[in-house]
N, C-alpha and C positions, 0 to 999 in steps of 0.2 A: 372460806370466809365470805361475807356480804360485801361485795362491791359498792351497790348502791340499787335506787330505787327508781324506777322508771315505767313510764304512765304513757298512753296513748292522747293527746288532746285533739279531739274530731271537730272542734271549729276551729281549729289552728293550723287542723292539717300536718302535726308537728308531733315528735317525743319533748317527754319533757324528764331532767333525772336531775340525780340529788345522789351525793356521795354516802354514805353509813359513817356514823361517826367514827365508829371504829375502825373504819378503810384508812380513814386519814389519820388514824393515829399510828398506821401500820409505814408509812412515811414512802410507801410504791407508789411513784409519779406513772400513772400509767397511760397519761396524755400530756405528755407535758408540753407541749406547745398550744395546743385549744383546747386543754382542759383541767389544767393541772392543778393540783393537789394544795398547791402552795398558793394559788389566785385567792385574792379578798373574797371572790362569790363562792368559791370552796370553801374557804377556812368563815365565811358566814351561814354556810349551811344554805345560800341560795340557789335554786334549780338552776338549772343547764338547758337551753334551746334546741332543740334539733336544728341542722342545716336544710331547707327547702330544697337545697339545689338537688338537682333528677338522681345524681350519683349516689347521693347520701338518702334518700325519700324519707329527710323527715326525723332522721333520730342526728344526733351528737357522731360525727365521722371516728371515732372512736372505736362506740358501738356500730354503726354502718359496715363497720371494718366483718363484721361477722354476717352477713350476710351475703348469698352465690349468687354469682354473674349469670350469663345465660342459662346456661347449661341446666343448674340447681335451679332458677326461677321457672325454667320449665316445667319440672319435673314437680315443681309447689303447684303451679297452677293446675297440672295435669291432675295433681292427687283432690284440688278443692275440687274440679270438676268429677271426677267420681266419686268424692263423698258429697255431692251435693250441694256444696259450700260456693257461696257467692262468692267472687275475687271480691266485687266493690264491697263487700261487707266484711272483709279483713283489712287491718293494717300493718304495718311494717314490723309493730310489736308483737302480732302474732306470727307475724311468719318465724321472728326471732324465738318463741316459747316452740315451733314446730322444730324449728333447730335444736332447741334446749342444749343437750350436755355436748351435740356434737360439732360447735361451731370451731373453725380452723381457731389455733393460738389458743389462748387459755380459758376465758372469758365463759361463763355459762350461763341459760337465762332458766330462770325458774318462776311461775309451774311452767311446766315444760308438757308438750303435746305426746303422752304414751305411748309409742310404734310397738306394742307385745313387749317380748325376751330381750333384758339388753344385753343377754350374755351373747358372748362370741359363737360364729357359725361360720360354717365352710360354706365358702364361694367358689360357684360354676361362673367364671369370668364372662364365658360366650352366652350360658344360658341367662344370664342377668341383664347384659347387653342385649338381648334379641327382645326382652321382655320391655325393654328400655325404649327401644325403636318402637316398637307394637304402641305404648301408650303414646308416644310423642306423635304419631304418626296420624292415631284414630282420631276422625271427630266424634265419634259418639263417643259414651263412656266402655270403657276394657268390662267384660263381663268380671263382675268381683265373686267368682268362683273360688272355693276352697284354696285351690291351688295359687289361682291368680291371690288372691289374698295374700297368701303368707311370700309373693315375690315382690309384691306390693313394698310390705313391711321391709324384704331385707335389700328391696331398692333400694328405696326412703334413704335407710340407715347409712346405707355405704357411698349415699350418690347428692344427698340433698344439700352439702352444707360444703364444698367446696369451689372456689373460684371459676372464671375462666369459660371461655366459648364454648370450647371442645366438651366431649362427654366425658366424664372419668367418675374412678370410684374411691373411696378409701380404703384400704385392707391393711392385713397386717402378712408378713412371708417370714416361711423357715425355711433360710438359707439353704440346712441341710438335708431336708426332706421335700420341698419344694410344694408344702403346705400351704394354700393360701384361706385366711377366715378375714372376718368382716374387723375393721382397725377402728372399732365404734366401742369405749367403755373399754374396760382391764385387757388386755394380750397375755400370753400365757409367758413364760421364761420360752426362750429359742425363737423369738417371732421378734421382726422389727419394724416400726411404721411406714407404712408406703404410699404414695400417688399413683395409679395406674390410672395410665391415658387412652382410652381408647381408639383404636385405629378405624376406619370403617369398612376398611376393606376394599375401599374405593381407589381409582388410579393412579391416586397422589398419595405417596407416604410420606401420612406424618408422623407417625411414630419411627421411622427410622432417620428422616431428617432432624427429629429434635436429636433424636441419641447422636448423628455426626456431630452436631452442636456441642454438645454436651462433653466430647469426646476434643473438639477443636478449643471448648474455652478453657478446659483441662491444660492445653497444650500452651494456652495461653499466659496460664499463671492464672484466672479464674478459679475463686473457690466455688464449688458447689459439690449436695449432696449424692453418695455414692445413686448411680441412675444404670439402667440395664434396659436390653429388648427381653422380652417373652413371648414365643409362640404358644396358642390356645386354640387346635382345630384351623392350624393351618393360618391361623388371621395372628399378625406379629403386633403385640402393644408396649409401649412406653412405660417403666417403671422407675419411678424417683424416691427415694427415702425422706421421710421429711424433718425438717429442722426443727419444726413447734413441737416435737414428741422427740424425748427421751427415754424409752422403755416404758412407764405407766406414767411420766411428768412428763405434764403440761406445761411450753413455756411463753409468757405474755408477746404476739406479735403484732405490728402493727403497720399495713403498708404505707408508704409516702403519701397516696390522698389521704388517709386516717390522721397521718401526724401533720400533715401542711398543706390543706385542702389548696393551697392559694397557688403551690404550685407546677411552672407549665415546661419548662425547663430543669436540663441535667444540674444546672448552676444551682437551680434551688436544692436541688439532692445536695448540693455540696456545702451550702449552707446551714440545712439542716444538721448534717453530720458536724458542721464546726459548734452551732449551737445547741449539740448533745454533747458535745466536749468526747466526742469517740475520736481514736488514737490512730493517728498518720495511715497505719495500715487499710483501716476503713477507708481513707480517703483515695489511696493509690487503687482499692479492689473497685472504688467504685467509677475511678478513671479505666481502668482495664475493660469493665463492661460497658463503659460508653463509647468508647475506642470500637470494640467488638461488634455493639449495636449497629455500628456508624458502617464497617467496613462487608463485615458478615450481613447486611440488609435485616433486621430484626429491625422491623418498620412500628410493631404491635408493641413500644417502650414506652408505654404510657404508666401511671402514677400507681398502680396496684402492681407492676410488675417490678418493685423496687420496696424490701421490708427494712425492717428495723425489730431486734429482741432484747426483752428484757431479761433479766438472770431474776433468780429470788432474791437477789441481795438488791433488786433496784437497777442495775447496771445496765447501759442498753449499747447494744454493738448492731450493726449491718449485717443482716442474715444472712446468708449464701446464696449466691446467684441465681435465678429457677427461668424458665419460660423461655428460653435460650432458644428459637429456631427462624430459619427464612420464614418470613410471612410475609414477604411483596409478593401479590396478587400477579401473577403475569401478564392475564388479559386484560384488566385494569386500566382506566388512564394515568397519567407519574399522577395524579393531582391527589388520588385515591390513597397513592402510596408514598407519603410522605411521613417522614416521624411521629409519634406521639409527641415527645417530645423534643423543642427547641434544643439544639448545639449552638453556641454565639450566636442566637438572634435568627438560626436557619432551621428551617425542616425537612429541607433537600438541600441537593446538590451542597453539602457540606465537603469540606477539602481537607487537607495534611493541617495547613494553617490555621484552620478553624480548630481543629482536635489541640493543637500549640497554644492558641489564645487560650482557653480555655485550661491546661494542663499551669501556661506561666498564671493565669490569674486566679490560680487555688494552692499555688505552692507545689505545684505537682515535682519534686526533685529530676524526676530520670521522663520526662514525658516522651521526649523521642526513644529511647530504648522501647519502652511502653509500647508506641504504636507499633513500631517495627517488631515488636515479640508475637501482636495480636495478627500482624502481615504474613508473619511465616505459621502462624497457627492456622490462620485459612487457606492457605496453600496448600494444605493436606486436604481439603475437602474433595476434590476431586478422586485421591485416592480410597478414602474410608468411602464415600458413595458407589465407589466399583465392586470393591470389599460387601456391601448389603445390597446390590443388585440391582442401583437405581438405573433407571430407564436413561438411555446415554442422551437421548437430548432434552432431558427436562435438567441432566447432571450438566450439560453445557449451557443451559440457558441460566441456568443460577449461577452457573459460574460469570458467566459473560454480567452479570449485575450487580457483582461485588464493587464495591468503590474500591479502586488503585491510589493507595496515597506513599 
């Protein structure tokens, strides 16, 4: 179905969109706090502003929501520089038509920029990675050879349209034959959708600290998607299933800047949740993961690492937890490493009492059980760390940096 209509304006520096009439007769709020369905400038058929601000460059935070962090903006820019393509003579709206059908959550834009075959193809996890460094690396442009060509293409497709610093790809895996193909357009029956995280192979792992993570918020009562390691040539990476795919359905996501650009604090997450009118248990998962953030050092808790799904019926629930690992910089100064987000008012050195004020003043029922469930959950980190081989003193330096509450 047409969503809506949206235009680039180049003395505005701005998008500019417009609902379809028939979206809004379909009654899916699919912004409903800065853009909803039901707003007099919707139900009058008036356009929609983009937000200026750096986050959003320019489109409606909605839409914004569908476009990649580092990672993907590299890998855009790298590709306009060996086709020749000016950056300053693209805008936001095209980077969004270069995403087309593969933007994370449901959302698709069309006409959409043609990368070849959209059918499904088998992924050499390492060979695609090493093609990956190669281009990010070169200042000149990658010889666009035959070969280079078509790695080109099935980069693009698996690597250009998801979140996040790090490098990762999209795929699809059979559990039972341990088939991996690209998770771009239809997966075949036996395949399920995946995030693989690249490791670089370098003396810090990250792909095996997220999996402790992953493994401790488990322990914690944290919901999150079934997540695994995978060796590939000796170099171990991160593999997550993801929640916006259900076998060949797409389902509407939208992370906290998209739904509430305004804001900067966990308390807005919990406002949000009240003014979606989502059910107690949303509200307890997403004390658990602030609890979590707070004690396990997860400093990178900023406003895209916190979603919200819609079902087709309209419904919108709190999507399951992702992006779960240590990320205080060690060498760093504290100043560097302070939250993304405010706990009561703080971005460090937050306390028991803090995580309390904050638990009594959202109705949290059980808030001290809570903390103390999330306290003996990372108490196991040091054993799961020994269990994957981490180096013993970067496994006691992280330990020595957890908050004791």
């Amino acid at each position: 179905m047409d969503v809506g209509y949206l235009s680039w304006d180049m003395k505005a520096r701005a998008a500019v969109f417009e609902y379809a009439p028939s979206f809004l007769d379909r009654g899916l709020d699919i912004a409903p706090l800065t853009m909803s369905i039901n707003s007099p400038r919707s139900q009058k058929s008036l356009p929609w502003i983009g937000d200026r601000d750096k986050l959003y460059q320019g489109l409606p935070p909605a839409i914004a929501d569908s476009l990649p962090d580092k990672w993907g903006n590299s890998l855009f820019k790298a590709w306009l520089r060996d086709n020749k393509i000016q950056a300053n003579k693209t805008s936001p709206v095209d980077h969004l038509s270069f995403i087309g059908s593969r933007a994370m959550g449901a959302l698709e834009y069309e006409p959409a920029k043609k990368l070849g075959d959209d059918s499904a193809f088998a992924v050499d996890v390492q060979r695609l990675y090493e093609f990956a460094r190669q281009v990010l690396n070169e200042r000149e442009s990658t010889v666009l050879n035959i070969e280079n060509s078509i790695l080109w293409q099935d980069l693009v497709k698996i690597s250009s349209s998801p979140g996040g610093k790090r490098p990762k790809a999209i795929i699809a895996l059979n559990d039972a034959t341990g088939e991996i193909i690209s998770g771009q357009g239809l997966i075949p029956d036996g395949f399920q959708h995946y995030i693989l995280k690249y490791d670089d192979n370098s003396a810090y792992p990250f792909a095996k600290l997220e999996y402790i993570y992953y493994r401790m918020a488990l322990d914690a009562g944290i919901i999150m998607m079934p997540s695994e390691l995978r060796t590939y040539e000796r170099i171990t990476h991160f593999l997550t299933q993801r929640f916006d795919r259900s076998e060949n359905i797409k389902t509407h996501t939208q992370t906290m800047a998209a739904m509430w650009p305004f804001g900067g604090s966990y308390e807005d997450i919990f406002a949000v949740i009240r003014r979606l009118n989502l059910p107690y248990e949303d509200t307890r998962q997403q004390y658990l993961r602030m609890v979590f953030n707070v004690i396990a050092r997860n400093v990178d808790d900023h406003s895209k690492n916190f979603s919200f799904c819609m079902n087709e019926s309209g419904v919108w629930r709190l999507s399951p937890a992702y992006d779960l690992t240590y990320s205080v910089d060690l060498a760093a100064p504290a100043y560097s490493n302070r939250h993304s987000l405010t706990v009561n008012g703080k971005s460090e050195e937050i306390t028991r009492e803090d995580l309390e004020t904050v638990g009594q003043n959202n109705d949290i029922q059980d808030y001290n059980t809570l903390i103390d469930d999330v306290s003996g959950a990372v108490v196991k980190f040091a054993e799961y760390a020994k269990d994957l081989g981490i180096d013993a003193k970067l496994l006691e330096a992280i330990k020595a940096d957890f908050v004791i509450v």
